[in-house]
C-alpha positions as CSV (number, residue, x, y, z in Angstrom):
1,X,0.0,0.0,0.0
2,X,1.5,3.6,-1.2
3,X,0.3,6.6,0.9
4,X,0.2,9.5,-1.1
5,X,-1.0,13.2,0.3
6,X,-2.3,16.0,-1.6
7,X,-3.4,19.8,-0.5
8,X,-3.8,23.1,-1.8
9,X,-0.7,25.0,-1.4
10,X,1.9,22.1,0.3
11,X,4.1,19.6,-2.2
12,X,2.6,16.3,-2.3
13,X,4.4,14.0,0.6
14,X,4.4,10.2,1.2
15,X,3.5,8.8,4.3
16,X,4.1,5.6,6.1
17,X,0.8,5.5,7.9
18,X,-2.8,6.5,7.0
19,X,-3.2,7.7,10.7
20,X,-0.3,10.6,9.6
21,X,-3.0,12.3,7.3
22,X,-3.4,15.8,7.8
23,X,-6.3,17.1,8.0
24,X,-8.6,18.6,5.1
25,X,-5.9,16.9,2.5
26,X,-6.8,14.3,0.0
27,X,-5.3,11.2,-0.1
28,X,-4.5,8.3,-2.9
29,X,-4.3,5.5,-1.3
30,X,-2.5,2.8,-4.0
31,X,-3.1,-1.0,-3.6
32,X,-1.5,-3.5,-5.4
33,X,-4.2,-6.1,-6.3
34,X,-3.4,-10.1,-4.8
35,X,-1.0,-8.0,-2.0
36,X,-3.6,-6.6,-0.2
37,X,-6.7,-8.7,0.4
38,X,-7.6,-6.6,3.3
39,X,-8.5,-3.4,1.1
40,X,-11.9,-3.2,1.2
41,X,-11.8,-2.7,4.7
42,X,-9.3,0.1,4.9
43,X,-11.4,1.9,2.2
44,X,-14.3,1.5,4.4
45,X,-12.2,3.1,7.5
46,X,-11.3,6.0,5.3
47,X,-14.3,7.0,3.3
48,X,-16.8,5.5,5.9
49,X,-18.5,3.6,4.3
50,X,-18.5,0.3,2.8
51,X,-17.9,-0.2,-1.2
52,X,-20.4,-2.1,-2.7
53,X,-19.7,-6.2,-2.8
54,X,-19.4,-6.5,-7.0
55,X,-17.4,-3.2,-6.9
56,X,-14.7,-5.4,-4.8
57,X,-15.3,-8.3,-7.2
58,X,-14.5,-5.8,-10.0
59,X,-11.2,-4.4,-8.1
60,X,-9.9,-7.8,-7.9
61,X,-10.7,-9.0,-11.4
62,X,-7.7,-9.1,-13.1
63,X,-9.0,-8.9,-16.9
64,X,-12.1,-6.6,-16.0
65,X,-13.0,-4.4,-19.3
66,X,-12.7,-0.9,-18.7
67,X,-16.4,0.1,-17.2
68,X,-17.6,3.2,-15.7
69,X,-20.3,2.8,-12.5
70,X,-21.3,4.9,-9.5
71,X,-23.0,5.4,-6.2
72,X,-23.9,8.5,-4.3
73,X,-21.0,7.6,-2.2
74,X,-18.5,7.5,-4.9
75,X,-17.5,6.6,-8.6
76,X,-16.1,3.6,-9.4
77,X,-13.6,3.5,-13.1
78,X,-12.2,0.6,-14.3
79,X,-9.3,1.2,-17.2
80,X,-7.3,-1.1,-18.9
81,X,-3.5,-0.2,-19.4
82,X,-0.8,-1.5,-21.3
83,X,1.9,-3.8,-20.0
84,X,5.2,-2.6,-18.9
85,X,6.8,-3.9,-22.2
86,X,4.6,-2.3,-24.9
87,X,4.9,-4.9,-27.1
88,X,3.4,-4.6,-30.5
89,X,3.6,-8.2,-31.2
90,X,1.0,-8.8,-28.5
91,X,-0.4,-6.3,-26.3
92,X,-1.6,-7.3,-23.2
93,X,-3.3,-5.0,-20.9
94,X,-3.3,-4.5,-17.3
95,X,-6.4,-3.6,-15.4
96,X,-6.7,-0.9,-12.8
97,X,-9.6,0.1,-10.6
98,X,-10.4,3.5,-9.2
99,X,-12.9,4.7,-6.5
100,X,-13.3,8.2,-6.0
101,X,-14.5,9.7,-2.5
102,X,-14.7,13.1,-1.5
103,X,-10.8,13.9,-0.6
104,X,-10.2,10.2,-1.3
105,X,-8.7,8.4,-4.9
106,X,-8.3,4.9,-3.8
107,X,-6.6,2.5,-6.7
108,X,-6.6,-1.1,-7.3
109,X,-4.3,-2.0,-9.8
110,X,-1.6,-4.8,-11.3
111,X,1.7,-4.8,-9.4
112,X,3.5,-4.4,-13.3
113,X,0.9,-1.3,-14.1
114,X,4.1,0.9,-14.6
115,X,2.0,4.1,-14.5
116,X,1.0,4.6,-11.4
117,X,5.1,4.7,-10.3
118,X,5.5,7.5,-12.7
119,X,2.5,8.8,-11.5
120,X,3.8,8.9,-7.9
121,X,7.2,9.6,-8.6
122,X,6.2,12.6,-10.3
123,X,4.0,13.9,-7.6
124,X,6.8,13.5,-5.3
125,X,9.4,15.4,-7.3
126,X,7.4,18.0,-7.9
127,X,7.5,17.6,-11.6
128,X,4.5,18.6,-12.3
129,X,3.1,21.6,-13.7
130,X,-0.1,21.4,-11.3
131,X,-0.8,19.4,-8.1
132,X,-4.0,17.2,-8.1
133,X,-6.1,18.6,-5.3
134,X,-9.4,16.7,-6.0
135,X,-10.0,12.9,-6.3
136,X,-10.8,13.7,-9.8
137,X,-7.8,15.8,-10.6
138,X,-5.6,12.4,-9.1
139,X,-7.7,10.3,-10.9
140,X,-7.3,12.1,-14.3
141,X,-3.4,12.3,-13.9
142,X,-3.0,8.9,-13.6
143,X,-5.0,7.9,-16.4
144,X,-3.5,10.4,-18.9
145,X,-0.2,8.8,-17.9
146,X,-2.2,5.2,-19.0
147,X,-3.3,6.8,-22.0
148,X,0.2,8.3,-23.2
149,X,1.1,4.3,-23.1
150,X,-1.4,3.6,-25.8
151,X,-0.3,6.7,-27.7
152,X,3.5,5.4,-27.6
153,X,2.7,2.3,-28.9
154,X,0.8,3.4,-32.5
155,X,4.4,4.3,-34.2
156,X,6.2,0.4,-34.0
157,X,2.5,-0.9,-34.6
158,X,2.5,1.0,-37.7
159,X,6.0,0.1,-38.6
160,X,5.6,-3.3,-38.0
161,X,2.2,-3.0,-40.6
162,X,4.5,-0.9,-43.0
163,X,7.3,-3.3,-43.5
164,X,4.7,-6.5,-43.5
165,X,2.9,-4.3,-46.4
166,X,6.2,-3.8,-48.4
167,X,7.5,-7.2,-48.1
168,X,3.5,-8.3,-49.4
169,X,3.7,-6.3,-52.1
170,X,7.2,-6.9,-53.1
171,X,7.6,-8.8,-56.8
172,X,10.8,-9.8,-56.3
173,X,10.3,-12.0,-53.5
174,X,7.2,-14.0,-52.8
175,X,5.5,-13.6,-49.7
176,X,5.4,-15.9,-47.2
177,X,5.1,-14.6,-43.7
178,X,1.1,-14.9,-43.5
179,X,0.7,-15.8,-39.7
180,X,2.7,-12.9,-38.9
181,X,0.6,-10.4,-40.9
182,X,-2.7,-12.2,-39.5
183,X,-1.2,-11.4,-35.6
184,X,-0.3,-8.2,-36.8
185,X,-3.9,-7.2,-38.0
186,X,-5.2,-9.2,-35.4
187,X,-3.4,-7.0,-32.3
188,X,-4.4,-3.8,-34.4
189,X,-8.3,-5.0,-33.9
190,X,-7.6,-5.4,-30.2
191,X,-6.2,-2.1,-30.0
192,X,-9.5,-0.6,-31.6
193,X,-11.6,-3.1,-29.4
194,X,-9.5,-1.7,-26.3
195,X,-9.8,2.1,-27.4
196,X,-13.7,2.0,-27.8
197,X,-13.9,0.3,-24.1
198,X,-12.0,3.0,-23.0
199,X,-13.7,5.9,-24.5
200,X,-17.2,4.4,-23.4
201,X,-16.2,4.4,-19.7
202,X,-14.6,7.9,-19.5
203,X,-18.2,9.2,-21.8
204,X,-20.1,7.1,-18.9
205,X,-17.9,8.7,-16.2
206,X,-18.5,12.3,-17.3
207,X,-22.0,12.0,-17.7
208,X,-23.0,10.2,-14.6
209,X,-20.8,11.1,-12.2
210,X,-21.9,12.0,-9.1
211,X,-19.0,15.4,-9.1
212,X,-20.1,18.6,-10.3
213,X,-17.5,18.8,-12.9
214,X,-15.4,21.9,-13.0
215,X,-14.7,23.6,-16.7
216,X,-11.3,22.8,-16.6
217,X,-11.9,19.2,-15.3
218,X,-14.3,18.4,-17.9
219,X,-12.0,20.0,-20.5
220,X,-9.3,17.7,-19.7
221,X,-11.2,14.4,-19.6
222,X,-12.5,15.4,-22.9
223,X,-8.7,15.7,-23.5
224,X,-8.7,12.2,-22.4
225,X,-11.1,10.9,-24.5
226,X,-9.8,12.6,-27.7
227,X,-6.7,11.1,-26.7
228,X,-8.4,7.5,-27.3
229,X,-10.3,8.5,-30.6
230,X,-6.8,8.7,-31.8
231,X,-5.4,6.1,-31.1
232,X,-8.6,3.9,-32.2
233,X,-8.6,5.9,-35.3
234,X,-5.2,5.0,-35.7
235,X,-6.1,1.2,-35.2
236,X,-8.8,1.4,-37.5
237,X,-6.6,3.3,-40.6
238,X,-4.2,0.6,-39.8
239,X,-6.4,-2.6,-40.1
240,X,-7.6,-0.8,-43.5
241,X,-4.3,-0.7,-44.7
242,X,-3.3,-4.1,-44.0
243,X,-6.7,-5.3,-46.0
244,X,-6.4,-2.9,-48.9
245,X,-2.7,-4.7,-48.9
246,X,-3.8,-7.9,-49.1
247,X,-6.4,-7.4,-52.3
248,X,-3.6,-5.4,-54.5
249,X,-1.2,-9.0,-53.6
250,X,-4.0,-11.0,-54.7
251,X,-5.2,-8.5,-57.8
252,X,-1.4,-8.6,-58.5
253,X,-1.0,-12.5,-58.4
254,X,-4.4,-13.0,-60.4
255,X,-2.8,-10.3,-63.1
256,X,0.4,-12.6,-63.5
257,X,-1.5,-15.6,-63.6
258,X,-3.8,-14.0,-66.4
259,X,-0.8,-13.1,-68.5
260,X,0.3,-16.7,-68.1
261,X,-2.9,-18.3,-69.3
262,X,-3.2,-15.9,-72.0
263,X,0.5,-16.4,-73.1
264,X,0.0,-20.2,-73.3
265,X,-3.3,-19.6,-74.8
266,X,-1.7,-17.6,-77.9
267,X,1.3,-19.8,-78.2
268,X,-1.3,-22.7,-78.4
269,X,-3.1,-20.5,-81.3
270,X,0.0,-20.2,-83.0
271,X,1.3,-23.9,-82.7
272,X,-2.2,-25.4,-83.7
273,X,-2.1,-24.7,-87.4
274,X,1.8,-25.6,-87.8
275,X,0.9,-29.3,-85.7
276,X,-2.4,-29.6,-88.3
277,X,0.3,-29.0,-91.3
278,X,2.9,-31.2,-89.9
279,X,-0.1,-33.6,-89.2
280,X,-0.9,-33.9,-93.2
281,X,2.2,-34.5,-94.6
282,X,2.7,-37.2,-91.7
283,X,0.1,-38.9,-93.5
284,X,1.2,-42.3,-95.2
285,X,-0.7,-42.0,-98.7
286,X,1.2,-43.2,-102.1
287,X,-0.2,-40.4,-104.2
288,X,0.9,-37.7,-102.2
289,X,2.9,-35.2,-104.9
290,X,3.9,-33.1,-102.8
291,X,6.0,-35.7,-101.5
292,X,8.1,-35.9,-104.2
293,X,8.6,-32.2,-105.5
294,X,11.9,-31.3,-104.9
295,X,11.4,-28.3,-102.7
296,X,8.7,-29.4,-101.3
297,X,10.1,-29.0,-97.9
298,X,11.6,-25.6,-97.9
299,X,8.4,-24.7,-99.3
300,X,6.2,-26.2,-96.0
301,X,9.2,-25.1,-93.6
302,X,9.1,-21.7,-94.9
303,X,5.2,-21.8,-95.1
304,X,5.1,-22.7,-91.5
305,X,7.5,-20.2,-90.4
306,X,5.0,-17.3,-92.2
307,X,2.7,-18.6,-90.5
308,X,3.6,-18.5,-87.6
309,X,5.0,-15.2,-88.2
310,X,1.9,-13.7,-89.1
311,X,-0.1,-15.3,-86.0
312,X,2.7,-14.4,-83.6
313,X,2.4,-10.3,-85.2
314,X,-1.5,-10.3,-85.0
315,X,-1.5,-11.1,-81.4
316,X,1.1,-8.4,-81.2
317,X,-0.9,-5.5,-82.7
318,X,-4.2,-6.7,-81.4
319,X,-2.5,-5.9,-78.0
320,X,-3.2,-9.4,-76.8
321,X,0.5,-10.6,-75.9
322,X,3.6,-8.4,-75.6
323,X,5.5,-11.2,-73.7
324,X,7.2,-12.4,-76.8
């Protein structure tokens, strides 16, 4: 459990014991979920009152969607964040709860959700431009922090998508890499199917949350939710891409297959006639005289050749075969 203590007009300080709590401040009390079994209770000794039973089931479900809901005690959000590694491969999420009390953010969350150490380590070094006073203020830092993490991770998704793209497209070298491009287009879809979660719960939490939402508050989780439009706008662009990719590989291997039929087509055409000639003078007649004129096969080779010839620059100017 991390003790974190706000107020207006003192630097944010950690403190070893919630009995240390000044008072009039506001406090974000940080659990780490499967450490701390017992925090339901110490939620209950701070905001005095008790959270709802499936509000605790939702703080300890580790794969919980991200969901808005609320009481006239408090607001409960549940966001999903990325995992420390951002991997593009296969993004994982990590969820995180929070309950918001008058003077009270209390957070359930993974022990890997890397955000809420930045979060906390920011606060404490002062690096921030403007100290979260309210539960909402502490709640909305953290989860811009979460949502930066998403943001971060659209350039080597979109890289990875760009070079698959180049190598499917590529004549040189046939394509082979299929499963790869599938996962690829498959974690851009959970991306999208993460981002629209997302924006749903911070909609539901503006417009039923039990705060009267300040100007600047509302302007800033409206920030928020921009933030995610983005990135599933991104995820949507990309999935596009990677589909209007695949039909130009398959419109360009259906193009070189149709140029293969029709070449054999035409040099069928052009063979036909010469095998039909070479079939009649196969023949075994006696009173054949062609057989027995003396040039009788210069004549048929050179006939044949013309032939040919002619065929072969018919096709040509008719536009129907320009491999030869």
């Amino acid at each position: 459990m991390r003790i974190i203590e706000c107020m207006e007009g003192r630097a944010p300080k950690e403190l070893d014991r919630l009995d240390q709590r000044t008072e009039g401040s506001m406090l974000w009390v940080d659990f780490v979920r499967g450490e701390h079994a017992e925090w339901p209770t110490v939620v209950e000794q701070l905001a005095g009152q008790p959270l709802l039973h499936q509000h605790i089931i939702d703080g300890n479900n580790a794969t919980h969607p991200s969901h808005y809901d609320g009481t006239s005690d408090y607001d409960m959000v549940v966001f999903q964040g990325l995992d420390p590694e951002l991997r593009h491969e296969q993004i994982e999420t990590r969820t995180a709860a929070f309950f918001l009390f008058d003077h009270l953010l209390v957070t359930v969350r993974a022990p890997d959700n890397v955000s809420f150490g930045t979060a906390a380590q920011r606060l404490l070094d002062r690096s921030v431009a403007r100290i979260p006073a309210t539960s909402v203020g502490m709640a909305h830092f953290v989860l811009d922090l979460m949502v930066d993490r998403y943001l971060a991770i659209r350039e080597p998704l979109g890289k990875a998508i760009d070079d698959l793209q180049e190598s499917l497209l590529d004549p040189d070298n046939p394509f082979a890499d299929w499963k790869a491009l599938l996962n690829t287009r498959k974690q851009a879809r959970k991306l999208e199917s993460l981002s629209s979660g997302q924006a749903e719960a911070l909609d539901a939490w503006r417009r039923q949350t039990r705060y009267e939402l300040t100007d600047s508050q509302l302007v800033r989780i409206n920030d928020l939710v921009e933030h995610i439009n983005r990135v599933q706008a991104h995820a949507q662009a990309q999935q596009t891409d990677v589909e209007s990719a695949v039909q130009l590989h398959f419109s360009a291997v259906a193009h070189a297959t149709n140029q293969t039929v029709t070449t054999l087509t035409i040099l069928s055409a052009i063979f036909l006639p010469l095998g039909l000639i070479a079939g009649v003078f196969g023949m075994n007649f006696d009173n054949m005289p062609e057989l027995h004129h003396p040039y009788a096969y210069h004549i048929t080779l050179g006939g044949m050749v013309l032939l040919a010839g002619s065929l072969l620059f018919y096709f040509r100017r008719r536009g129907f075969f320009t491999g030869i």
